[in-house]
N, C-alpha and C positions, 0 to 999 in steps of 0.2 A: 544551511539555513533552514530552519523549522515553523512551518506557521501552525500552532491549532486548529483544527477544524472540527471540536463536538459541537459546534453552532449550526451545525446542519440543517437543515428542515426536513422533515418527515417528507415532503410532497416534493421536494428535489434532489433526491441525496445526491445524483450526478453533477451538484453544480461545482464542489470542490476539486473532484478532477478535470473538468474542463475549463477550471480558470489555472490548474497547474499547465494545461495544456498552453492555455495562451497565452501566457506569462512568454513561454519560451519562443512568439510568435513575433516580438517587435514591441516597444514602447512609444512613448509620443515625440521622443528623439533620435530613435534606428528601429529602425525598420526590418523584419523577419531576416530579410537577405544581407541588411547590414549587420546583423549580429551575430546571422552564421557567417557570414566574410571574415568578420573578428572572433573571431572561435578559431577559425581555419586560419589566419594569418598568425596566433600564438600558440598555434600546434594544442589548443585545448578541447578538453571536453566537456560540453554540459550534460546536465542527468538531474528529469524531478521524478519524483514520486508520490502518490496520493496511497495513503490506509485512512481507516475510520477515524484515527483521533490527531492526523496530523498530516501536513504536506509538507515536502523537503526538495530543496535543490541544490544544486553545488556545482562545481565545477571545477576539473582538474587539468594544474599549467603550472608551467614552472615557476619553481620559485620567484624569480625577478619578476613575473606577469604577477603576483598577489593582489597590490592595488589595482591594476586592472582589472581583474578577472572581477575584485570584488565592487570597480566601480560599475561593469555591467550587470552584475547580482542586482544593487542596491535602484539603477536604472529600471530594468526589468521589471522588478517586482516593486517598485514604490509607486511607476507610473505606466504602466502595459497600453498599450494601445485599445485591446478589446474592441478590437472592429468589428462589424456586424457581419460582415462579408468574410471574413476569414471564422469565425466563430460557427456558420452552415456550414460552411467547409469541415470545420470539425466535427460538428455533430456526424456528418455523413461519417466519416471516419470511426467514431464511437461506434455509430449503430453497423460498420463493418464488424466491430470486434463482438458488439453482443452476435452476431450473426454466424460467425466462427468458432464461441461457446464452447462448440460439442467439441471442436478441437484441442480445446486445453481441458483437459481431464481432471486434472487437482485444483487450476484455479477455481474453475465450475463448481464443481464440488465442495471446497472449503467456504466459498461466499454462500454454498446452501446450507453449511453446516453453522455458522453464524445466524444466517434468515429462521433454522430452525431453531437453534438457541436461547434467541432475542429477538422473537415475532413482533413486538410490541414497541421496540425503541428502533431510534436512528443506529443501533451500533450493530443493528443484524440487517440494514440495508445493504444493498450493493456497493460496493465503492465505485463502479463507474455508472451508476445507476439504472433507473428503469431507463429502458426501452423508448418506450413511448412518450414518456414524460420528458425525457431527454429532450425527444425532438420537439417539445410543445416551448421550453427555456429559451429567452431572449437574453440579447446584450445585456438587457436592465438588470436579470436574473444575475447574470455574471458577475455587476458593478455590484450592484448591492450583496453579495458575497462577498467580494475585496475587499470593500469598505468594513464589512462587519468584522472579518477576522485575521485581514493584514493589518498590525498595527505593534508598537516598538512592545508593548508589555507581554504580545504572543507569540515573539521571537526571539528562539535562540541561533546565534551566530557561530560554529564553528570553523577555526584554521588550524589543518595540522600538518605536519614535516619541519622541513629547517626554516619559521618564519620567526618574524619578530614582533612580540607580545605588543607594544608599543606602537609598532608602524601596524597593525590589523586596527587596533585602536581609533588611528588616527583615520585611514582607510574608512573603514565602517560608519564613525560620526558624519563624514563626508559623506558618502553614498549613501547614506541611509539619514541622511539629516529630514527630508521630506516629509517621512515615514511621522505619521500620529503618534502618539503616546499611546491612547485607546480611542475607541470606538463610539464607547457613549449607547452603542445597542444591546439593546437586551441581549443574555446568553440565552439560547434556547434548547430543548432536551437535557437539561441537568440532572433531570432525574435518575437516579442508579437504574442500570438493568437491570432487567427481572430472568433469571435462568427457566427457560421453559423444558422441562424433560419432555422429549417427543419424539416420535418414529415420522420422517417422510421419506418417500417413492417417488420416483422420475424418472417414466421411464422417456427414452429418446433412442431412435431406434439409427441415429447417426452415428452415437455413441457405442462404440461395439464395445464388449466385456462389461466387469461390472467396478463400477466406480462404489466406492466407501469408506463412507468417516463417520467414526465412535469418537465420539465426545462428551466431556463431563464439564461440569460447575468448577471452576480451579480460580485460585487467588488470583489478584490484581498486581500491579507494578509495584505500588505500597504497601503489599504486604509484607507478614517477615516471613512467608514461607516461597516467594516466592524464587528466593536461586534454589532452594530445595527442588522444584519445580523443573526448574532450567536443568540442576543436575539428573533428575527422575529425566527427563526428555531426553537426554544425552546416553543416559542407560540404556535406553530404547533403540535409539540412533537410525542409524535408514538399512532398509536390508532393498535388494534387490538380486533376481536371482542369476543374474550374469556373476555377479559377485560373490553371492553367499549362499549357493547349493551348488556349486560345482567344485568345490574342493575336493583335495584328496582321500581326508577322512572323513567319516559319513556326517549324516546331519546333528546325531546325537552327540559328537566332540564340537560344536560349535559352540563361541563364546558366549554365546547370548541365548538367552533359552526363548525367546519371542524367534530370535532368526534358526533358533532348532525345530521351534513349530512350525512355521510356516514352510523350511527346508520338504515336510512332508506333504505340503500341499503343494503341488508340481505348477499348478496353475497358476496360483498366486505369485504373480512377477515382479508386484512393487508391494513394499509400505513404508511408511515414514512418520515416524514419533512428531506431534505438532504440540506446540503452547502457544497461545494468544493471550498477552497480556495488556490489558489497559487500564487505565485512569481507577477505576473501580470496580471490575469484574474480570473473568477472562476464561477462558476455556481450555482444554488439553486430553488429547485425545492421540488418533490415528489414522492412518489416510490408509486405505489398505485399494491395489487395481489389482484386476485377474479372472479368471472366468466364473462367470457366474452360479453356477454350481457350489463354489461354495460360500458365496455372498450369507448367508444366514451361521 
């Protein structure tokens, strides 16, 4: 299941992952521990996810649990609890992860290459947001994000292995019967992003070697160039050098002539071809780790 989220606000980008967080905390009829009971009693798993233009959750169980599984989706997310007291909980938990940062290397790094991007719109904010402003976000903050962009026109439902088209159908009207049609609120940040060409520096001295991403102006999901794109990324594909300079024959017989240049720079230990595609813009670049020497 997929909800929209460009209705963001410039002043909280962090609210749409903290209400993906609390969604999976309890509803107004089970509670955190009654829904992991029932996760663990059909041997299932749940799994959300928050990017810039969309939140997603799902949950994987056997086939015969389907209706289940999707009458807890449709529970969850039509009617969340959002308790004030479990939602500080969370924050502290967010402000762990911006605080650990320097430990994740690429995610750090690609949400800067975004910020540097798209200075100007919500689509080059953070996805787990500011910091500080995080912590400043109430219950009311949370509600009134639900409200704007959980609703049946900004969701798409998928099931897929051996189910039945018909009984998902039938499934879904029922659990998701609650669920509004829309909103009724204004959409906010419609506006296209604007691609900003720019150089930023960061340094962070927790962060050892040198972190870097080259990124350009690249089509969007609607355009037609974009599986060209998809193919151009795959061309590139990921070199790392456990993998791709210790072969037998030297660097200059390797298949790829990005993992033949880099094969020469001994330091350089990662890189990974990226595309970021959305709604109406996107980016496509490269994520290059390794020692700083030769970051330029």
């Amino acid at each position: 299941m997929k909800a929209g989220s460009r209705n963001e606000d410039l002043a909280a980008t962090g609210t749409s992952y903290l209400v993906q967080k609390m969604i999976a905390r309890g509803s107004t009829s089970r509670s955190k521990t009654e829904l992991n009971d029932d996760l663990l009693m059909l041997g299932a798993e749940w799994n959300g996810h928050s990017d810039r233009e969309y939140t997603s959750f799902g949950v994987q169980a056997s086939k015969g649990d389907t209706s289940k599984v999707i009458d807890m989706l449709g529970d969850a997310i039509c009617n969340p609890a959002l308790n004030s007291a479990e939602l500080e909980l969370l924050k502290e938990e967010v402000s762990m992860e911006h605080e650990s940062n320097h430990t994740r290397y690429e995610e750090t790094t690609m949400e800067n290459a975004h910020f540097n991007s798209f200075r100007e719109h919500m689509i080059g904010q953070p996805i787990k947001g500011d910091r500080d402003i995080t912590q400043e976000l109430g219950v009311d903050h949370v509600r009134e994000y639900h409200t704007a962009n959980y609703y049946g026109d900004n969701i798409t439902i998928v099931a897929t292995g051996d189910v039945d088209h018909a009984a998902i159908c039938d499934a879904v009207s029922s659990a998701f019967a609650t669920m509004p049609k829309d909103s009724g609120t204004p959409t906010k940040n419609i506006e296209k992003p604007i691609y900003v060409p720019a150089i930023l520096m960061i340094r962070d001295d927790e962060m050892y070697n040198s972190n870097v991403g080259i990124f350009y102006d690249a089509p969007s999901v609607k355009d037609e160039d974009y599986y060209s794109f998809l193919l151009l990324k795959n061309m590139f594909g990921s070199y790392n050098i456990q993998d791709n300079a210790e072969h037998l024959n030297d660097v200059q017989k390797q298949y790829n002539s990005m993992h033949s240049l880099l094969g020469n720079l001994p330091d350089v230990t990662k890189a990974e071809s990226k595309y970021y595609a959305y709604s109406d813009c996107g980016i496509f670049g490269n994520y290059f780790f390794g020692n700083e020497v030769f970051t330029r």
